[in-house]
KELO-749943 format. One record per residue (C-alpha): residue number from 1; x negated, y, z. Coordinates in nm, 3 decimals, decimal comma, padded with zeros to 5 digits. Last residue first. Layout:
BEGIN
  num        X        Y        Z
  NUM        X        Y        Z
...
***
This chain:
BEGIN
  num        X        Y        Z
  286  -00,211   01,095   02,175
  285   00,125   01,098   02,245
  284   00,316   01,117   02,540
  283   00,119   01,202   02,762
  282   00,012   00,906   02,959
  281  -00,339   00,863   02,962
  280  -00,393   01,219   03,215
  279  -00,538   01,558   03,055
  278  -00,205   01,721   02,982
  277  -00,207   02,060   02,812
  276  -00,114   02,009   02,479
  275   00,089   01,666   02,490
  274   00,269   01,790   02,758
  273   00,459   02,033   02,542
  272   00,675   01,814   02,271
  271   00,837   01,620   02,590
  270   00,838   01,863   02,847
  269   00,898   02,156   02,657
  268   01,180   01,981   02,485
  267   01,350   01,900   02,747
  266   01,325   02,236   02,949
  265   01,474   02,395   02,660
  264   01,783   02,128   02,726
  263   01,804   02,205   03,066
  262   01,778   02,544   02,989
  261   02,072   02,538   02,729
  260   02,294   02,324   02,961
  259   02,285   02,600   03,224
  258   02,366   02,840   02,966
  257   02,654   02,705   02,857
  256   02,731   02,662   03,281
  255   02,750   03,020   03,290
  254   02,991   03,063   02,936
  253   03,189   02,767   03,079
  252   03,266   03,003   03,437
  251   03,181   02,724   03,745
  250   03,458   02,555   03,901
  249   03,253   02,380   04,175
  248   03,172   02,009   04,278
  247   03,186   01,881   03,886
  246   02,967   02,138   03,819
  245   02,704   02,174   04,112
  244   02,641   01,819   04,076
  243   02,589   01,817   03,679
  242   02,351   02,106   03,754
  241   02,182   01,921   04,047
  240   02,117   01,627   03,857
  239   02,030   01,779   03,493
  238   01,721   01,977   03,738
  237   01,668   01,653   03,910
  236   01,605   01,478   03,582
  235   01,408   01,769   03,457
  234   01,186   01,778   03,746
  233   01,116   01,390   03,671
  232   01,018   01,460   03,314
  231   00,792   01,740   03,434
  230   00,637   01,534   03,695
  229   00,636   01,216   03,448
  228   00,464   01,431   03,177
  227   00,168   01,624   03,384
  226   00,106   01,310   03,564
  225   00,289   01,221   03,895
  224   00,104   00,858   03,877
  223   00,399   00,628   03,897
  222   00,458   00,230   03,844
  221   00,126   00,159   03,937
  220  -00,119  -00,132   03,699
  219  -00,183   00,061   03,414
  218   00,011  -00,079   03,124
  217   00,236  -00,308   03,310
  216   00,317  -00,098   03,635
  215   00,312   00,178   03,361
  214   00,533  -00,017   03,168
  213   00,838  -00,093   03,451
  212   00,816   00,309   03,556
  211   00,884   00,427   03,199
  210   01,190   00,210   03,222
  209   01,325   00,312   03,531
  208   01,224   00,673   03,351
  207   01,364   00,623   03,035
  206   01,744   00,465   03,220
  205   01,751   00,777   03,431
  204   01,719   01,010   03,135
  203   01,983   00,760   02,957
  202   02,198   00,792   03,226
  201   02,162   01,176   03,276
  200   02,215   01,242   02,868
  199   02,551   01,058   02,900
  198   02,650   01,255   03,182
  197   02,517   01,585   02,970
  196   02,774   01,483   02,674
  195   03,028   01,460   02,922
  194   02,891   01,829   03,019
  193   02,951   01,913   02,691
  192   03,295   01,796   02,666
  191   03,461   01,974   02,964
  190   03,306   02,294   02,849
  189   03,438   02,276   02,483
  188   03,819   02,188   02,622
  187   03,764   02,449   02,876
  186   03,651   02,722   02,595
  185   03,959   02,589   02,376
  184   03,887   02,319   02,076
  183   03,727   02,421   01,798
  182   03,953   02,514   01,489
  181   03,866   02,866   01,471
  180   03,496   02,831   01,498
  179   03,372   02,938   01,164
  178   03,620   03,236   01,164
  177   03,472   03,360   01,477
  176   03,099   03,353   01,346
  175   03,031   03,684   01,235
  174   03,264   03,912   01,484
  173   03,075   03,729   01,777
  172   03,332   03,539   01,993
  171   03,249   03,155   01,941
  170   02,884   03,239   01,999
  169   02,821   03,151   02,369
  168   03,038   02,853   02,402
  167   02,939   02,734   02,035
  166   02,623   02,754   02,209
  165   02,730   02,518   02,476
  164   02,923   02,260   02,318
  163   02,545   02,253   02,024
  162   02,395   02,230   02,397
  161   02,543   01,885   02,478
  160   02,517   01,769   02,153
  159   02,123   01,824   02,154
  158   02,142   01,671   02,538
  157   02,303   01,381   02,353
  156   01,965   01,376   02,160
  155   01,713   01,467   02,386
  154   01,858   01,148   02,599
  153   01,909   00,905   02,316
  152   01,537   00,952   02,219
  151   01,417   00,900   02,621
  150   01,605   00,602   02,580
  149   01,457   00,421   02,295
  148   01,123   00,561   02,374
  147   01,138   00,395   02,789
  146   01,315   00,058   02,594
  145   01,069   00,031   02,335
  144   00,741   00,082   02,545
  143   00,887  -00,230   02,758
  142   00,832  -00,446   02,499
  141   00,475  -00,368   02,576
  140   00,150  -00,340   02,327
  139   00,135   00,014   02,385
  138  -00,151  -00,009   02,659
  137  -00,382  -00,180   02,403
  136  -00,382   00,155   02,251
  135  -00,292   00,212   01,869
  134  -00,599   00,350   01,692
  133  -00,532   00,732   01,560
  132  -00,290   00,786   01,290
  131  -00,349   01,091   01,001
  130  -00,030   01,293   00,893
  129  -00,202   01,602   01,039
  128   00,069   01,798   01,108
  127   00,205   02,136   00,986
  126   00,541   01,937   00,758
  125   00,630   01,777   01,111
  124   00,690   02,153   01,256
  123   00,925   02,199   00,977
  122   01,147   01,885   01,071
  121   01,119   02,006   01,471
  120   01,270   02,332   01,362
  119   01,528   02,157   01,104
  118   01,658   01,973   01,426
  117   01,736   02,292   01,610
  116   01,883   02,466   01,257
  115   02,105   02,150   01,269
  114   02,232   02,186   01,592
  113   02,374   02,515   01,661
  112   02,560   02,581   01,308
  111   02,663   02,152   01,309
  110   02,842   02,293   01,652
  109   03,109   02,329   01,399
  108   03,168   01,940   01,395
  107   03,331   01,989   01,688
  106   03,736   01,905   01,571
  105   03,592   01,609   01,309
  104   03,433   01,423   01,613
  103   03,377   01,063   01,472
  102   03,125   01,159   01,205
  101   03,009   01,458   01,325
  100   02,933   01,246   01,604
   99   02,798   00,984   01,391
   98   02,576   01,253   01,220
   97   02,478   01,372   01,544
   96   02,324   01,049   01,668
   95   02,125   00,963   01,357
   94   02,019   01,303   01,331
   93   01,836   01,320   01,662
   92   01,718   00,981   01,612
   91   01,556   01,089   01,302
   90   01,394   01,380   01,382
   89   01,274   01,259   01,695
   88   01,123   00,923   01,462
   87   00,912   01,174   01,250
   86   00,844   01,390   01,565
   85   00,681   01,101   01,733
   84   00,473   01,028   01,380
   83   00,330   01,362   01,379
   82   00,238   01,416   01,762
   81   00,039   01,081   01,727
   80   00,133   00,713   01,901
   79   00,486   00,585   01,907
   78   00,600   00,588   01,558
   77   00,572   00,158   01,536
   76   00,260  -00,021   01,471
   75   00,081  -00,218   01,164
   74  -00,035   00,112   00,973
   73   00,102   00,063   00,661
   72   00,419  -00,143   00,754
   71   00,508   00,073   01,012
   70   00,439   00,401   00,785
   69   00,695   00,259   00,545
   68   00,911   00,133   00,801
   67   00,931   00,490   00,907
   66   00,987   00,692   00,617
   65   01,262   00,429   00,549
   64   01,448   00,506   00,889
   63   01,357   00,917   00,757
   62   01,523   00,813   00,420
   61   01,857   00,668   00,619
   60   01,886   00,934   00,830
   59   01,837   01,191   00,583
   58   02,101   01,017   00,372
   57   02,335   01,037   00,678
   56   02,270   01,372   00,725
   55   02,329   01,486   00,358
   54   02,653   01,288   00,368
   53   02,780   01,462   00,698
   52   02,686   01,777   00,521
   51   02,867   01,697   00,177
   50   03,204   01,584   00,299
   49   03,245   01,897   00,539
   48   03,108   02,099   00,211
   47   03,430   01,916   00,051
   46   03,712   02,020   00,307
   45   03,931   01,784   00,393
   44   03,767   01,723   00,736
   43   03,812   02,091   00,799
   42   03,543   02,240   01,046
   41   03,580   02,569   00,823
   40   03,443   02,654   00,491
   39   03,677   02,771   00,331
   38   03,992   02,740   00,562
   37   04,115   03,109   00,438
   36   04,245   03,356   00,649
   35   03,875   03,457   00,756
   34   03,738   03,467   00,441
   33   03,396   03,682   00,411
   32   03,303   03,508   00,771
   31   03,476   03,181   00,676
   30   03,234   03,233   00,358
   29   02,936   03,318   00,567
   28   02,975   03,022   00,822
   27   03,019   02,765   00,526
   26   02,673   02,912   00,381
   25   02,531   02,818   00,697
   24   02,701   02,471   00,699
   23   02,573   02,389   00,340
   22   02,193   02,532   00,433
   21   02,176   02,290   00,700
   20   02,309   01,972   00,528
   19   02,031   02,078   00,226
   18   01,760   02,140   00,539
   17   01,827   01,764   00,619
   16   01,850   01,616   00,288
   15   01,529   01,798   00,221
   14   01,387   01,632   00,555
   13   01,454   01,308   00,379
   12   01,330   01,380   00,086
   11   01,004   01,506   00,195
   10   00,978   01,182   00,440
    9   01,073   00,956   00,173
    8   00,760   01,145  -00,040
    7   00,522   01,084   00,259
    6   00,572   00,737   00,344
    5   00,302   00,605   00,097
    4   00,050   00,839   00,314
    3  -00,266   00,601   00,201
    2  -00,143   00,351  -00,093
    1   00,000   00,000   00,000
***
């Protein structure tokens, strides 16, 4: 197989990605120009609805091709440089919203919040080195799988989660009211992004059980309080307290919008961060 054969399915796929993008923002600007009409609306009759969720699902399935490609190249899954992590983020992220695009006709207008967030991890991929370092004896676990697999379905419901949130936020500027007509009411929105938070918690928890289970088998302790697991663990208590805090108090939605939206920051500065400033093994990537 030629050096960097995955390249060109991971061009295309990231196309179909920024494609999907470009649809829903041009959808915002004719709802914007057309208020009365349901141009470009959350509409599941409406044919740019049709064309996003199928440019997500074909970016989903190049990106899963992008990665057996490299798999089969290299001999090991996306698990060990900044460039092949971000490959399989990408991917997971999309995988999960498109099937709650999908299933969810009434939010798919948070596609205006989360696909621009996706597209910024897609056009960080295209400044990386696509070059592999070894694979570490350490990664040779079944239990690698399970702490990835998780930790991927966490970022990503937490991606849904804060989509609810900044439609939450948004829903009243003059430019983007149209677009978000046929959302549900600010309760409605509220209620279901902190479900989508609950879901996040469990598969946070889930990662780190599972984190714990390979380092006992990878380095012999089950916790080191290394740059990653201390952020990761602050994280989980910060998601904790703030799913707590709202289902104990009645909290205003545009106050607990932003609560989601730091939690989710956080996230991603703990994950895509740590790999810059931590000095310990376990990093995340290498």
């Amino acid at each position: 197989m030629t050096p960097l054969a995955e390249i060109p399915w991971l061009y295309a796929g990231l196309a179909c990605y920024g494609l999907a993008a470009l649809l829903v923002l041009q959808g915002a600007v004719v709802a914007y120009r057309s208020p009365d009409s349901r141009v470009g609306l959350a509409s599941s009759g409406d044919w740019r609805e049709r064309a996003i969720l199928a440019g997500l699902c074909v970016g989903v399935v190049l990106l899963l091709v992008t990665i057996a490609v490299r798999w089969q190249r290299l001999d090991h899954g996306p698990f060990v440089s900044l460039f092949e992590l971000l490959i399989s983020q990408t991917w997971s992220l999309g995988l999960v919203f498109a099937v709650t695009y999908w299933r969810f006709p009434r939010l798919r207008a948070i596609a205006i919040v989360v696909l621009p967030a996706i597209w910024l991890l897609a056009a960080w991929i295209l400044f990386l080195d696509a070059d592999s370092p070894p694979f570490p004896p350490t990664y040779y676990n079944p239990w690698l799988w399970a702490h990835v697999g998780f930790g991927k379905f966490f970022l990503a419901f937490s991606l849904v989660g804060s989509g609810l949130a900044g439609v939450l936020l948004l829903r009243h500027q003059p430019f983007l009211k149209a677009w978000f007509a046929t959302m549900p009411d600010e309760r409605q929105i509220d209620t279901l992004a902190w479900r989508f938070m609950l879901l996040a918690f469990i598969f946070h928890s889930l990662m780190l059980i599972a984190g714990g289970v390979w380092a006992q088998d990878a380095w012999g302790r089950y916790w080191a309080w290394d740059a990653l697991e201390t952020s990761s663990f602050l994280n989980w208590l910060l998601l904790g307290a703030a799913l707590h805090i709202r289902l104990t108090y009645r909290i205003n939605p545009r106050m607990a919008a932003i609560a989601v939206l730091v939690i989710f920051v956080f996230a991603f500065l703990t994950y895509f961060g740590a790999p810059f400033y931590s000095q310990a093994a376990h990093k995340g990537v290498i």
